[in-house]
C-alpha positions in Angstrom: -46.7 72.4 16.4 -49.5 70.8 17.8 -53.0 72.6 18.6 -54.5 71.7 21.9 -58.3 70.9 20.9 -60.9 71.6 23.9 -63.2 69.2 22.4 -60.8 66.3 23.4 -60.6 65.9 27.1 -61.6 62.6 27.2 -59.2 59.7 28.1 -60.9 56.4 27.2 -59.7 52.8 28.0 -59.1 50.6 24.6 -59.4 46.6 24.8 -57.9 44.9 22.0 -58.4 40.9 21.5 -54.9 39.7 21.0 -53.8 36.6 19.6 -51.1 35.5 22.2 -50.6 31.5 20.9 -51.7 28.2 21.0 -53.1 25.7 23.3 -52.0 22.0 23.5 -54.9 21.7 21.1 -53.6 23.8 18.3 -56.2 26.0 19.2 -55.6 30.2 19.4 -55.7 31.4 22.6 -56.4 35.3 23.4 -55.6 38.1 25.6 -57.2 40.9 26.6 -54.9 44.2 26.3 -55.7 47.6 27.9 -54.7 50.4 27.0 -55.4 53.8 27.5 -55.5 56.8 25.1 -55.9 60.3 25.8 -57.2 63.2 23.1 -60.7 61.9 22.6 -64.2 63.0 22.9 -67.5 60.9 23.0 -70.4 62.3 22.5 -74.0 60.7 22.9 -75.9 59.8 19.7 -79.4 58.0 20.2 -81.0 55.6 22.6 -83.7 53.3 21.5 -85.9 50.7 23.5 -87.3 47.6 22.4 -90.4 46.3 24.6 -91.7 43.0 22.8 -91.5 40.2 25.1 -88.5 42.4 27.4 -87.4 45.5 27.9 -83.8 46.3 25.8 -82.4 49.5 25.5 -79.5 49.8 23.1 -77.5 53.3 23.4 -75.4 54.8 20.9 -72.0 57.4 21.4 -69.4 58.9 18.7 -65.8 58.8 19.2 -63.7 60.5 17.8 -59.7 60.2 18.6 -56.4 60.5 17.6 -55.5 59.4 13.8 -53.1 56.5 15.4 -55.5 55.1 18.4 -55.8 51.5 16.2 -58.7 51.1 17.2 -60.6 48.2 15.1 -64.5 46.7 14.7 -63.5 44.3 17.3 -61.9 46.8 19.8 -63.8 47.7 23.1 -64.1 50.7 25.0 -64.5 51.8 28.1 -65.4 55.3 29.2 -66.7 56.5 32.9 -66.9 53.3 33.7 -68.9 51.6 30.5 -67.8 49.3 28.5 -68.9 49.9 24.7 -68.5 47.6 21.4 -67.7 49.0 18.6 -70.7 49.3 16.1 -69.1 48.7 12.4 -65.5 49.4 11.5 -63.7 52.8 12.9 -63.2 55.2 10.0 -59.6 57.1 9.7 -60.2 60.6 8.4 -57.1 62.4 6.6 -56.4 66.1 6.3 -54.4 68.3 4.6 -51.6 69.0 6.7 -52.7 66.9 9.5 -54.8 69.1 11.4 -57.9 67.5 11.1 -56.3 63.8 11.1 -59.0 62.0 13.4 -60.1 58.5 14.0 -63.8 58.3 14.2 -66.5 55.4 15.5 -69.5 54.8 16.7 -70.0 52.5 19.8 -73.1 50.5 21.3 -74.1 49.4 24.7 -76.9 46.9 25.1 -78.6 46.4 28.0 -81.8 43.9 28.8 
């Protein structure tokens, strides 16, 4: 039986790089793959602004999502219309009984 969790309304777009062949080089070609997963909840985390010789603002946000989203350090995400990197490797948390099972990671924007 599955517990509807009010903390995850949020449906976020995942873009995975995906290895799709080769060119007539030999040389791997990618994709781009969408897709979309429900269940999650981002959250804002920090903001910080670098003025040396510009201005760059690099913002923070904590996902957390479904145990089986996939998601990897070289995943992207979009979310109201941003499009995030992830910031280090996504953790997979475990729970007894699979209540708590969760897939948690921080993501970046950069800007300037």
């Amino acid at each position: 039986m599955a517990i509807d969790n009010p903390l995850r309304r949020d449906t976020v777009t995942v873009i995975d790089r995906v290895l799709v062949g080769e060119d007539d080089r030999g040389q791997d070609v990618y994709e781009d793959q969408e897709r979309d997963v429900p269940h999650c909840n981002v959250q804002p985390v920090s903001s910080t602004e670098a003025t040396d010789d510009r201005v760059q603002v690099i913002t923070r946000w904590r996902l957390a999502g479904p145990a089986d989203m996939g998601l990897t350090a070289l995943s992207k995400v979009r979310h109201d219309g941003v499009l995030y990197e992830v910031d280090g490797e996504p953790g997979v948390y475990r729970s007894y009984g699979g209540l708590m099972d969760h897939t948690e990671a921080f993501l970046k924007v950069v800007t300037g």
